[in-house]
N, C-alpha and C positions, 0 to 999 in steps of 0.2 A: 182058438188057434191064432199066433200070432201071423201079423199081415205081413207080407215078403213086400219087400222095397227095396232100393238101391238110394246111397246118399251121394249128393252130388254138394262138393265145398270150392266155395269160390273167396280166393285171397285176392277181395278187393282195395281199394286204396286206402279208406279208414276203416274198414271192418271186415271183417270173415264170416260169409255168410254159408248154412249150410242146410240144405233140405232133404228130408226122406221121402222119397215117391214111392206108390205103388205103380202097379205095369200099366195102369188108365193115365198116367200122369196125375194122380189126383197127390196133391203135397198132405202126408201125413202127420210131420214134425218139422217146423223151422228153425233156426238160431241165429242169433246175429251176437258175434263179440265185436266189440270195440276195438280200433289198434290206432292209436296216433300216430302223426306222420312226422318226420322228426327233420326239419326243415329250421336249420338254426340260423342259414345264411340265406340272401336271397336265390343263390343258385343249388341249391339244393334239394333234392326231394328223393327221401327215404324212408327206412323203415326200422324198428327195432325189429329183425328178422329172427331173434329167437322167441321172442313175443309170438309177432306177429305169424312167421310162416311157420313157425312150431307149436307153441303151445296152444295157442288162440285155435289152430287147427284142429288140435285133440280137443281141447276143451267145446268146440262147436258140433265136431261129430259126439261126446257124451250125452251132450243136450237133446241131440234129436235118437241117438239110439236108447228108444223105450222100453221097457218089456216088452210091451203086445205088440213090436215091431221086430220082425226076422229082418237083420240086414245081410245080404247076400251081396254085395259089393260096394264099393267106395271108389269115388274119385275128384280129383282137385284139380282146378281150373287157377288161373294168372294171369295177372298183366306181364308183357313182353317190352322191353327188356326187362329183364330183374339178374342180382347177382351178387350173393357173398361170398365172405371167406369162413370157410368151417373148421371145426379140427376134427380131432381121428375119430370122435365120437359123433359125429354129423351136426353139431352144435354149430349154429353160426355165432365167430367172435368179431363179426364187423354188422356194422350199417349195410342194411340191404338195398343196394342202391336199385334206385326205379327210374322208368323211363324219362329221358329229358333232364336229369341230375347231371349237374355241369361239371361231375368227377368224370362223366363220357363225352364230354367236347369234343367239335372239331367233325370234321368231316362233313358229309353234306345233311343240312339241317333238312330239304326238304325230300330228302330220300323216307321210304316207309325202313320197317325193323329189319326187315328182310334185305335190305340195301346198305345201309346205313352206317355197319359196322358199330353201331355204340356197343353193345356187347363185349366187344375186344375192346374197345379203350376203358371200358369198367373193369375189364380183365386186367390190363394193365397196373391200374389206377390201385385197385386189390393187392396186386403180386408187391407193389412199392410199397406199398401198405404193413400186408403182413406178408412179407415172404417165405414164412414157416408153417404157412397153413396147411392143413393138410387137405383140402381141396377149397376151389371155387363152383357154388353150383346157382342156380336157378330159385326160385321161390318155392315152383315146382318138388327139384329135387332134393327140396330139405321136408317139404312137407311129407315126401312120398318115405324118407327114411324115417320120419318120425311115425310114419304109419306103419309101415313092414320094415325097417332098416334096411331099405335100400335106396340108394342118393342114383336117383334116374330122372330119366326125361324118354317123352318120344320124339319122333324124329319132326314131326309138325313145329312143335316149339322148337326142337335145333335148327328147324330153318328158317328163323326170326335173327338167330347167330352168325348169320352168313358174313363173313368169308370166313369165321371160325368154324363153321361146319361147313363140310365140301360134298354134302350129298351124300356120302357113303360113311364120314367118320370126323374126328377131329381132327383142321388142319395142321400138322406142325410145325408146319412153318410158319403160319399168324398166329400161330400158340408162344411160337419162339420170338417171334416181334414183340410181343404183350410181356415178356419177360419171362414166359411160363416155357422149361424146359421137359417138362413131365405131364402127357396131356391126359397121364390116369389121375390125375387129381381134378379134373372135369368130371362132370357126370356121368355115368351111365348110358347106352344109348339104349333104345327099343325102339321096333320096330312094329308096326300093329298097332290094335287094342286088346290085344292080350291081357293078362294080369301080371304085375311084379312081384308079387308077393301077399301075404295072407298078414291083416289083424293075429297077432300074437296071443294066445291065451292070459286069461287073466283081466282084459282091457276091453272097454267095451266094442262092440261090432265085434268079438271075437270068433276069429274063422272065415271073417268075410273078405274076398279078395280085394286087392288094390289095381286098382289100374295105373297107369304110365301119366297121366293127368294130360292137361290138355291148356289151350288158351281160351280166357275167359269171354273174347268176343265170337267165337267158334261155335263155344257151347251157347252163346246167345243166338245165334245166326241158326241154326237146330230149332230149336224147339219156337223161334218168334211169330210164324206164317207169314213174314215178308218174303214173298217167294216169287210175286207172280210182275211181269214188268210194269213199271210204273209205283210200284212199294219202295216206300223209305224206309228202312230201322235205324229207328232214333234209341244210342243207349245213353241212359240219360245216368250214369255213376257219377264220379270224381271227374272223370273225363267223357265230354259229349263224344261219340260216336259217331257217324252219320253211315249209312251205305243204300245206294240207289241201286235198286236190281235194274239192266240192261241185259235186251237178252244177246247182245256181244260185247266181244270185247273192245273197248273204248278208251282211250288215252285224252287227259285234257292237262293243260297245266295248273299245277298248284293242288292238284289231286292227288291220288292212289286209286290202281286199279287193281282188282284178285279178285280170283276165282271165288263163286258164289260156293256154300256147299250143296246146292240143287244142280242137279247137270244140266248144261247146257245155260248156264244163267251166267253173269259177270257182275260184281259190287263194283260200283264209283263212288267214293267219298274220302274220310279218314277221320283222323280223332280232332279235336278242337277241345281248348282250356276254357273253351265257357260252359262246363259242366255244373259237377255239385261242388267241388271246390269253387268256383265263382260264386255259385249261388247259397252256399253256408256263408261263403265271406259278409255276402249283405246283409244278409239274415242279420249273424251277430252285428254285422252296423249298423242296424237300425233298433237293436235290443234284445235281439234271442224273442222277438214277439213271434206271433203266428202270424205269419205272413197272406195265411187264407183267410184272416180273421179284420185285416188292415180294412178293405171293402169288398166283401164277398163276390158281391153284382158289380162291382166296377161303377156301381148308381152315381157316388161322389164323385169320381172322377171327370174331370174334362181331359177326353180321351185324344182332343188335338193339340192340349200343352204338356205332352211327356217326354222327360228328359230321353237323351241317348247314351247308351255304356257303350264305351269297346272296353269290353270284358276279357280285358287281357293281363290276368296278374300274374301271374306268370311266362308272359309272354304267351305269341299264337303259335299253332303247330299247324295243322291243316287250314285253310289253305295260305297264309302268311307264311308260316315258317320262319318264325324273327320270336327268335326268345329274348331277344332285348326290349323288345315294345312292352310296354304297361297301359295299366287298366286306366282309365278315365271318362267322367261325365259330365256331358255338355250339355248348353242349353238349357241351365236351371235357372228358373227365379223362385223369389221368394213367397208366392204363393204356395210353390210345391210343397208336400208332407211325405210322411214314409211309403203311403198307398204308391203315388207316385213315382218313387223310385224303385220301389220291387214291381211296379209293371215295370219299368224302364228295362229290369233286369231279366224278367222273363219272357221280354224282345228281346235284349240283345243276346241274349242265347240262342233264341228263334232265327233274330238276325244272321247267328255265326253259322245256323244250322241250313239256312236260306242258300248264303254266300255258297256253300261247299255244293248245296243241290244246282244252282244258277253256275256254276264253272264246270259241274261235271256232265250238263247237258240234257240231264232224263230229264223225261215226260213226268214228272213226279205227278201222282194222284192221288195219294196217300200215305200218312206218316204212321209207321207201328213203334209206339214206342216204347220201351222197355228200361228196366234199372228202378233204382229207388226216389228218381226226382216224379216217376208217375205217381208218387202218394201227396204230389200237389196238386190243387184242384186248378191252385190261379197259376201254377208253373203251366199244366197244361192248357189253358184258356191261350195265356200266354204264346205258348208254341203253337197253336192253331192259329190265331189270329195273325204272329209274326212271320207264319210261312205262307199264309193264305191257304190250307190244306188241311182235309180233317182228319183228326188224331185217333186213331185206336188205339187202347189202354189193355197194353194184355193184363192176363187176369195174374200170375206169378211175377212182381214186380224181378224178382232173383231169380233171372234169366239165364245167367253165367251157370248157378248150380242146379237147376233147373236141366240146364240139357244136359252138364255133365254127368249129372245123375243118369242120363239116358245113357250116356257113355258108359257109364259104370254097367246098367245092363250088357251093353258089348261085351266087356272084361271078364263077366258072371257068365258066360255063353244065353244068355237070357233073349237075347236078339244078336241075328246073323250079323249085323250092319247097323250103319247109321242114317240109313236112307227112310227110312220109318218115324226117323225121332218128330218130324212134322204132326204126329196126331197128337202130340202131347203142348199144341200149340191152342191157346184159345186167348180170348181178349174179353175183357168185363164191360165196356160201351166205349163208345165214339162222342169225342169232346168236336163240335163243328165251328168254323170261325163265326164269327161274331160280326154281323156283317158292317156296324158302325167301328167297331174295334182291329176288326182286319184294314177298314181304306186309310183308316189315321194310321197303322202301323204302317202299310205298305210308303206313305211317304216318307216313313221318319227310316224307314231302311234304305231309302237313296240318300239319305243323310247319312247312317252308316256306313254304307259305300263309299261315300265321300270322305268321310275321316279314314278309312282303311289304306283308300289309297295315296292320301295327302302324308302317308306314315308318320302319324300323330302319337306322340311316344310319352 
């Protein structure tokens, strides 16, 4: 008898990953497709979005829907902002522009999504673009057409839209600033976790509901078991992460602060460019080697001459907020080799990941970390030694589709809520620092300090 599951797909920044759980959370079928990001200029950072939030989508739910697996619901998780232009067929004919693409400039860079307004100057930036489209939607809402044809969002993600959404709808009047006089070529709204619509016959998961999708740090922050105060969730994708549970609400600058989704909880942190884009960049800089393989034990190394990155190729977002800064490292000589500079590199991501925990005040005690940089052994050595804090490695590195997939239980009526999706939370071991390797790190991150604020470019 085939095993019932729910998939949950996460359109990450270079790849679409997507899992089939059963109701223990135990992953049945995983998938990962590949999507390049299509970044020609330096301000730039996109997507081919019928690639990526289309096809790559279906083609990742084919992969995990098996025979011996009943899927009884789907849903799709994203990074915030996202936004193209489609035609009548729900087809995007543009670049699918992503967070921090300097087609959405302007306004306040250290605002979170929900403040920001980039959404409406991507709006904009679209409408001059192609003016005959027949809509602008979401990552979300092209995958959710390509699922059930229908171009929707829920109302979580419309509120990353803000001042384009106003709480109850699309506003028309920043609809009408943005050049858009018609706000039915927006998405869909819903409301819930209801379902949108049904897999189509013919196609695989046929019959099984779609849910409204969600955001991909949402479905991480569910299913991670950073819950309790003093937990950090570290998501280590394309883009680092950071979120400190507090159990109030706290304001710091150079931060973000949102509601936890455990009640009575509040996250302090936001996202930082020293992720896995930082950390592929070196990778190929130093030859596409295995980076775990440079010095496993760090034995070679003299752990008190390691260079320092500010890991900023793209400029920083939390807690700088200077997209114009760039990456640079100091403090080399000619002794150094390549071991040396990927520690350097997986401090200075510990470092960025330090910075946001030290501004935003918690009692940090513990880092959970999550995403696809935990299939490093020395990234995570790394991150424990550069924050002084010891690392839990959950056991489902695909966290994002991970919980959405819980989500899609909600959408299935399979669970009331999402107040449960916590037992599908587990971790594979704790990486602890290093106690020669944390006091060299901890000096070379007042070093860090020092160049961040001397704004070294």
């Amino acid at each position: 008898m085939p095993t019932e599951v729910t998939v949950g797909i996460d359109i990450g920044t270079t790849s679409v990953k997507a899992v089939a759980v059963d109701a223990d959370g135990k992953v049945r079928a995983s998938a990962r497709v590949t999507g390049a990001l299509k970044s020609r200029a330096a301000g730039e950072l996109g997507h081919d979005a019928e690639r990526v939030w289309r096809s790559a989508v279906l083609e990742a739910l084919e992969q995990v829907a098996a025979p011996d697996l009943d899927v009884r619901a789907v849903n799709v998780s994203a990074m915030v902002p996202s936004l193209c232009a489609v035609d009548a067929d729900g087809h995007p004919i543009s670049d699918g522009l992503l967070y921090g693409d300097a087609r959405g400039s302007g306004g306040d860079s250290a605002a979170d999504p929900s403040q920001s307004g980039e959404l409406a100057r991507f709006l904009a930036w679209l409408v001059e673009a192609h003016p005959d489209a027949a809509g602008y939607w979401p990552a979300q809402a092209v995958a959710n057409h390509a699922l059930a044809g229908v171009g929707a969002i829920d109302t979580v993600v419309a509120m990353t839209t803000l001042p384009l959404f106003d709480f109850t709808g699309w506003d028309e009047g920043v609809a009408k600033d943005a050049g858009l006089d018609d706000t039915g070529r927006l998405p869909a709204l819903v409301s819930g976790s209801g379902p949108i619509g049904t897999i189509p016959a013919g196609r695989p998961a046929a019959g099984a509901v779609v849910g409204p999708g969600t955001i991909d740090a949402f479905g991480e922050q569910l299913v991670s078991g950073a819950v309790d105060d003093g937990d950090v969730l570290v998501i280590l994708g394309a883009t680092a992460i950071v979120w400190a549970v507090t159990p109030e609400w706290v304001e710091a600058d150079g931060v973000w602060t949102v509601p936890h989704t455990t009640p009575g909880k509040t996250l302090i942190g936001g996202p930082s460019n020293a992720g896995g884009l930082f950390m592929d960049w070196v990778r190929r800089l130093l030859g596409d080697v295995d980076p775990d393989q440079l010095d496993p034990a760090g034995a070679a190394l003299d752990l008190d001459a390691i260079p320092v990155w500010q890991p900023y190729l793209r400029g920083e977002r939390v807690p700088l907020h200077d997209p114009d800064r760039r990456a640079s490292l100091h403090d080399l000589h000619i002794g150094m080799g390549p071991a040396a500079v990927w520690r350097a590199a997986t401090e200075g991501s510990a470092f960025a990941v330090r910075h946001i925990i030290d501004l935003g005040g918690a009692d940090a005690r513990r880092i959970v970390a999550t995403g696809g940089g935990v299939r490093s052994a020395s990234w995570m050595q790394g991150l424990a030694d550069g924050t002084g804090l010891p690392v839990d490695v959950v056991a489902v590195p695909q966290g994002a589709a991970l919980g959405t997939a819980y989500l899609a239980r909600v959408a299935a009526g399979l669970e009331a809520d999402a107040s449960d999706a916590g037992r599908w939370a587990r971790t594979s071991h704790r990486v602890e620092p290093d106690d020669r390797g944390a006091a060299a790190a901890a000096r070379r991150y007042e070093r860090y300090r020092e160049l961040c604020e001397s704004g070294t470019r």
